[in-house]
C-alpha positions in Angstrom: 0.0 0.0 0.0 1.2 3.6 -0.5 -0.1 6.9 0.2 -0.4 10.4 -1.0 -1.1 13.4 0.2 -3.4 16.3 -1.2 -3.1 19.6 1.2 -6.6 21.2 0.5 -7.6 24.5 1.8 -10.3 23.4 4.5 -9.0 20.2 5.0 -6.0 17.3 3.7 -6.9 14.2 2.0 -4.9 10.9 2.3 -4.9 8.6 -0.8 -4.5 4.8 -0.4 -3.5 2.9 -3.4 -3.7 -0.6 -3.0 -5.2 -0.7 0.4 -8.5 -3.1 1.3 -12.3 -2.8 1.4 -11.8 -5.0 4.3 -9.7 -2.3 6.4 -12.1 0.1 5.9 -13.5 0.5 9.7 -9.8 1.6 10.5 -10.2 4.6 8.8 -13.6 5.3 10.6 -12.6 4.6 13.9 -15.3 4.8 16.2 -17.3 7.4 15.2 -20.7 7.2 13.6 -20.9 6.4 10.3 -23.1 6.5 6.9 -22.7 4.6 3.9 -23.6 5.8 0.3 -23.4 3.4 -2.1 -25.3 2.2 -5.7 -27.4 -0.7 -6.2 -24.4 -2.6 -8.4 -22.0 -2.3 -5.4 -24.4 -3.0 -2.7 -25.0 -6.1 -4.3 -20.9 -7.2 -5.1 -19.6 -5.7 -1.9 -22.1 -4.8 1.1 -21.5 -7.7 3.1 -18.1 -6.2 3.4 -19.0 -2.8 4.6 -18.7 -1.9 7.9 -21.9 -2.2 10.2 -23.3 1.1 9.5 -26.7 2.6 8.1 -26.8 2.2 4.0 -28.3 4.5 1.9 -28.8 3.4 -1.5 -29.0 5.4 -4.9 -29.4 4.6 -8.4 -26.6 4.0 -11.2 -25.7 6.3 -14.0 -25.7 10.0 -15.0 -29.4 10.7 -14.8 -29.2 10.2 -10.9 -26.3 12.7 -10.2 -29.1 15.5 -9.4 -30.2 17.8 -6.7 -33.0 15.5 -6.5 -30.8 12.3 -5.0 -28.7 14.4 -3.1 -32.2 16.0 -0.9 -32.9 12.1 -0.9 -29.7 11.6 1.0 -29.9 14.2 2.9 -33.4 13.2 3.9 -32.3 10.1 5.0 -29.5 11.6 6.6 -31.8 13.1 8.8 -33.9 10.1 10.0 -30.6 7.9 10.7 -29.9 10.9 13.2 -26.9 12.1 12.0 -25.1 14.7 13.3 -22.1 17.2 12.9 -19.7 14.2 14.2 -21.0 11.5 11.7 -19.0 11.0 9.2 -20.3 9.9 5.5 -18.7 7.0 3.2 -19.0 6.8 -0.7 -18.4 3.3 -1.6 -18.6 3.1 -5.4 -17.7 4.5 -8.7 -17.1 8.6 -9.9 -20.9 9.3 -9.6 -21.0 8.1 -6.3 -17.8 9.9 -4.8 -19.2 13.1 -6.2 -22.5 13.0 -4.9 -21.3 11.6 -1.5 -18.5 14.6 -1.6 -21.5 17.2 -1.9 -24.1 15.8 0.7 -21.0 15.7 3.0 -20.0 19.4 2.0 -23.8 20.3 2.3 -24.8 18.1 5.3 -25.0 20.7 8.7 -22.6 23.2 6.8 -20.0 20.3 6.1 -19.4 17.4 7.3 -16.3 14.5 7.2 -16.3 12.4 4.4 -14.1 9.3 3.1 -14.5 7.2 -0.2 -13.8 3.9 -1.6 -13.2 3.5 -5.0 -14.7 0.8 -6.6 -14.1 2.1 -10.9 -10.6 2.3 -12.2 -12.1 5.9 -13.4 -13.0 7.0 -9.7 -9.3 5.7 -8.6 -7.2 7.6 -10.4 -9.2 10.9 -11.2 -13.4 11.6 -9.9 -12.5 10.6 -6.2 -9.3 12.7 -5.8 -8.7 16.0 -6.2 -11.7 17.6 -3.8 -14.3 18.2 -6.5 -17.9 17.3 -5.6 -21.2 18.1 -7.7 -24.3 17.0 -9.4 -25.0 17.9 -12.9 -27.7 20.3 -13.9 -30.5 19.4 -16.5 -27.5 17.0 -18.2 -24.8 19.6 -17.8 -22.0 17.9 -16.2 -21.1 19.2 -12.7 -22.9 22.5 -12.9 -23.8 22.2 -9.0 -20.5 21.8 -6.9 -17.8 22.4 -4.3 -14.2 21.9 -3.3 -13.6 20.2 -0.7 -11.1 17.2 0.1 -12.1 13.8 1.3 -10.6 12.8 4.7 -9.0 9.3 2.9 -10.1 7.5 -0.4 -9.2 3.7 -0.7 -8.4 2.3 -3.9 -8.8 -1.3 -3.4 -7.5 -2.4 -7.1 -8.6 -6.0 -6.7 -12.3 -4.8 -7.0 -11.5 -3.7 -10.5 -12.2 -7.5 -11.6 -16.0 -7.2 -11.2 -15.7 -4.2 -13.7 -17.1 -4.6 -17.4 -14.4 -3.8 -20.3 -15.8 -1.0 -20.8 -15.4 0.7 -17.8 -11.9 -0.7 -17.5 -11.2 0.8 -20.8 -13.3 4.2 -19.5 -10.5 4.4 -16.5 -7.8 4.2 -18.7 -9.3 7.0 -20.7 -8.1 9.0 -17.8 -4.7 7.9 -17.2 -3.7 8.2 -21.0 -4.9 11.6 -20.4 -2.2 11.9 -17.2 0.3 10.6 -19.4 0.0 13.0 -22.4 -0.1 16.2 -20.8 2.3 15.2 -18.0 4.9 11.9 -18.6 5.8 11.2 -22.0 7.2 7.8 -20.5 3.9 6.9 -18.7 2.5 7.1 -22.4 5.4 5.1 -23.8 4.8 2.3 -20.9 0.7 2.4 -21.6 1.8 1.2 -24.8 4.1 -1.2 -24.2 1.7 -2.8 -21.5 -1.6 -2.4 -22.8 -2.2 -5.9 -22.9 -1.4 -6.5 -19.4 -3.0 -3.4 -18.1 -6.5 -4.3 -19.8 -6.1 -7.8 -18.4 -5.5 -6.0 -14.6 -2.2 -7.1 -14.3 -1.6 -6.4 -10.3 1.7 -5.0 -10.8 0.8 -3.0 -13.9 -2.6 -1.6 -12.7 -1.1 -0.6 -9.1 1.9 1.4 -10.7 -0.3 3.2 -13.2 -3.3 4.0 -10.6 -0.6 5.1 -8.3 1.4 7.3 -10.8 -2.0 9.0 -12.0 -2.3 9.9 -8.7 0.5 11.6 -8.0 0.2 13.5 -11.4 -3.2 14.7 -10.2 -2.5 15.2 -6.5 0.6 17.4 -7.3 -1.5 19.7 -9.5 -3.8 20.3 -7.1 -1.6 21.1 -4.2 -0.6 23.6 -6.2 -3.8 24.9 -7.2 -6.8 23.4 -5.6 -9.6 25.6 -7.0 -8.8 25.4 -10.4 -7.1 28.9 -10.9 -4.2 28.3 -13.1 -2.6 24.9 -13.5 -5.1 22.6 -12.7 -6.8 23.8 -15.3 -4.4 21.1 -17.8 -6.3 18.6 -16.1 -9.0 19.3 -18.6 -7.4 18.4 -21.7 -9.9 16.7 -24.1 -12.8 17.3 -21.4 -14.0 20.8 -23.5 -15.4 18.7 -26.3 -15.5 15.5 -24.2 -18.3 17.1 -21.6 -20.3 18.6 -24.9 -19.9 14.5 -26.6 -21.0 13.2 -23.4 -24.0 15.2 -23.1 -25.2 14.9 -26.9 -24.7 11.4 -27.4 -24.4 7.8 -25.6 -20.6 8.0 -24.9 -20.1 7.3 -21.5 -17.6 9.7 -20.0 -13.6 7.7 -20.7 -15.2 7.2 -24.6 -15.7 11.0 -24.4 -12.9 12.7 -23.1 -11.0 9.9 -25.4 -12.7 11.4 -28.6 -12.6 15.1 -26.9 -8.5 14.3 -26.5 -8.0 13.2 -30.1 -9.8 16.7 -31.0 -7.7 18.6 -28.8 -4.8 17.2 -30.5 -5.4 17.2 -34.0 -6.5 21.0 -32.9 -2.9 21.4 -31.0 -1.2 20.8 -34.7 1.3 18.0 -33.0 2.8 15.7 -35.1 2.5 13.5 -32.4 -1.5 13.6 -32.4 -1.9 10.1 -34.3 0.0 8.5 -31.6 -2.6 9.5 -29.0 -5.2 8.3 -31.4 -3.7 4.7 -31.8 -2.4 4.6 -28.0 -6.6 5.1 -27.1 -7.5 2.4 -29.8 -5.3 -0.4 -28.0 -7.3 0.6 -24.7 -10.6 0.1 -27.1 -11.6 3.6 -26.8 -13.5 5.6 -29.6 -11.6 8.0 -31.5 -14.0 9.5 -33.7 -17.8 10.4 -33.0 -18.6 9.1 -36.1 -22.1 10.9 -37.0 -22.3 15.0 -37.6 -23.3 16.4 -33.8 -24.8 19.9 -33.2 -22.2 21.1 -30.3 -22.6 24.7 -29.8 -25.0 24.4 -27.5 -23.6 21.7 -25.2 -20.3 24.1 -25.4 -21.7 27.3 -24.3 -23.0 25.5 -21.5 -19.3 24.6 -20.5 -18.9 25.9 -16.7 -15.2 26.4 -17.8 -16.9 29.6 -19.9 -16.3 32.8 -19.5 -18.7 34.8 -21.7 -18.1 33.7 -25.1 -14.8 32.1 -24.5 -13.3 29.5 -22.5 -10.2 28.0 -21.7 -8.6 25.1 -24.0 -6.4 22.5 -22.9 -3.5 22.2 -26.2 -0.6 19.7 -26.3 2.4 21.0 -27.3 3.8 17.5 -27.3 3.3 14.2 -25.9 3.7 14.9 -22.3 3.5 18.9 -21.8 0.5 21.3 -22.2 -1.1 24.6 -22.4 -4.3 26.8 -21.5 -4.9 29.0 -24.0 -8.5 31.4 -23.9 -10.4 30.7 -27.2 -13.9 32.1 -29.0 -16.4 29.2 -28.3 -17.6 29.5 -31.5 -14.2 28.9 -33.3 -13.9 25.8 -31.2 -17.1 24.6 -32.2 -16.4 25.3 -36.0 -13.2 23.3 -35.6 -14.7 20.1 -34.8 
């Protein structure tokens, strides 16, 4: 097991890669706890979880609303919890982020820990301190910062996973590698076989290193100010994909990165493309899409621009404000 450390601004946030479901009631100690989880996990893992009140939500994007987190909070309510009680997401990015927000929420802020149970969750929606619900299908339009107290990322429950979501994780970390480590891209492709079949040694070193990528930005800038703003390569188009068509989010951003590449002018933007393609990740949307729309709807907008994410090579970045419009007319 190892551990890393995000500094936040209200509180810090200790990140276990490799450590257990099992140990989870270490970390809770003997204070009063709640347990959010989703049906999916409830039924692989709850007679795991610690002995403490379970309330369960839905799975997928049309549940990560105001109206599940007042359900929550509801429920909260009538399991008496109080300003010492401290909340547990069990699950994937959609619970973490919902969790996150009741917590923040919850009596003016509560303590709250996760477990991730997604490769996507592991290695980018449970760390980091961002917490929201979307708004009428606009992705995180609702939300806070504010760091968990721990997140667990127990890699062996990455086997129950479909490929898809596997492949949806890795989504993320190629995105680490390419605006970041130019050799964490060059050993996602040497490995790819072993990392898709969750090789132990592989996966661990590649959650881990994504995580350190992504905890260093954000001890540097929490709130999203300058350099965390990188974070978001391929997410500009991949947000407005999401919300337009039936990509989950990894097929998204890896379409949105691909965009964002070609649109950097790298020569290096068709080895993105075939490093997603071994991960079995979409490169192209494949049908004309009406994105405007879904763009100016962006919360990264400011009027009519918004910040882009370019490469300006296989491992470094930029931000660079740009006219909405022109970035629609590109794709």
């Amino acid at each position: 097991m190892k551990e890393i450390k995000i500094k936040g601004c209200s509180n810090d946030s200790s990140i276990f890669v490799g450590e257990s479901l099992d140990n989870l009631s270490k970390y809770i100690g003997d204070r009063n706890s709640v347990i959010i989880t989703d049906e999916k996990v409830s039924k692989l893992y709850g007679d795991r979880f610690p002995h403490s009140p379970v309330i369960q939500i839905g799975t997928g994007e049309k549940i990560k609303t105001m109206d599940t987190v007042l359900y929550i909070l509801r429920k909260m309510v009538q399991c008496s919890c109080d300003r010492s009680t401290i909340l547990i997401g069990i699950g994937g990015g959609i619970v973490t982020d919902i969790a996150g927000f009741a917590a923040s929420l919850f009596m003016r802020g509560i303590s709250f820990g996760f477990v991730s149970t997604t490769l996507l969750a592991q290695v980018d929606a449970s760390c980091g301190g961002k917490n929201g619900v979307n708004l009428d299908g606009f992705k995180n339009m609702i939300g806070v910062f504010n760091q968990p107290e721990f997140v667990i990322c127990d890699t062996s429950l990455l086997s129950t996973l479909p490929d898809r979501e596997i492949s949806c994780g890795f989504a993320e970390i190629i995105k680490h590698a390419a605006i970041f480590d130019s050799a964490m891209f060059k050993f996602l492709s040497e490995n790819y076989k072993d990392a898709l079949s969750l090789d132990k040694d592989i996966v661990d070193k590649l959650v881990y290193d994504s995580v350190v990528i992504k905890s260093n930005i954000v001890n540097q800038d929490e709130t999203e100010q300058g350099v965390r703003k990188k974070l978001n390569f391929g997410h500009t188009y991949g947000h407005a994909i999401e919300k337009i068509t039936d990509y989950n989010h990894g097929e998204a951003i890896s379409i949105g990165m691909v965009i964002a590449a070609k649109a950097s002018g790298i020569s290096e933007a068709e080895d993105l493309s075939n490093l997603l393609q071994k991960y079995n990740l979409p490169v192209n949307i494949g049908k004309n899409i009406q994105i405007t729309d879904a763009l100016s709807k962006d919360k990264k907008r400011k009027s009519s621009t918004i910040d882009f994410v370019f490469l300006s090579k296989i491992g470094g970045c930029y931000v660079k404000n740009v006219i909405i419009d022109d970035v629609a007319t590109y794709l």
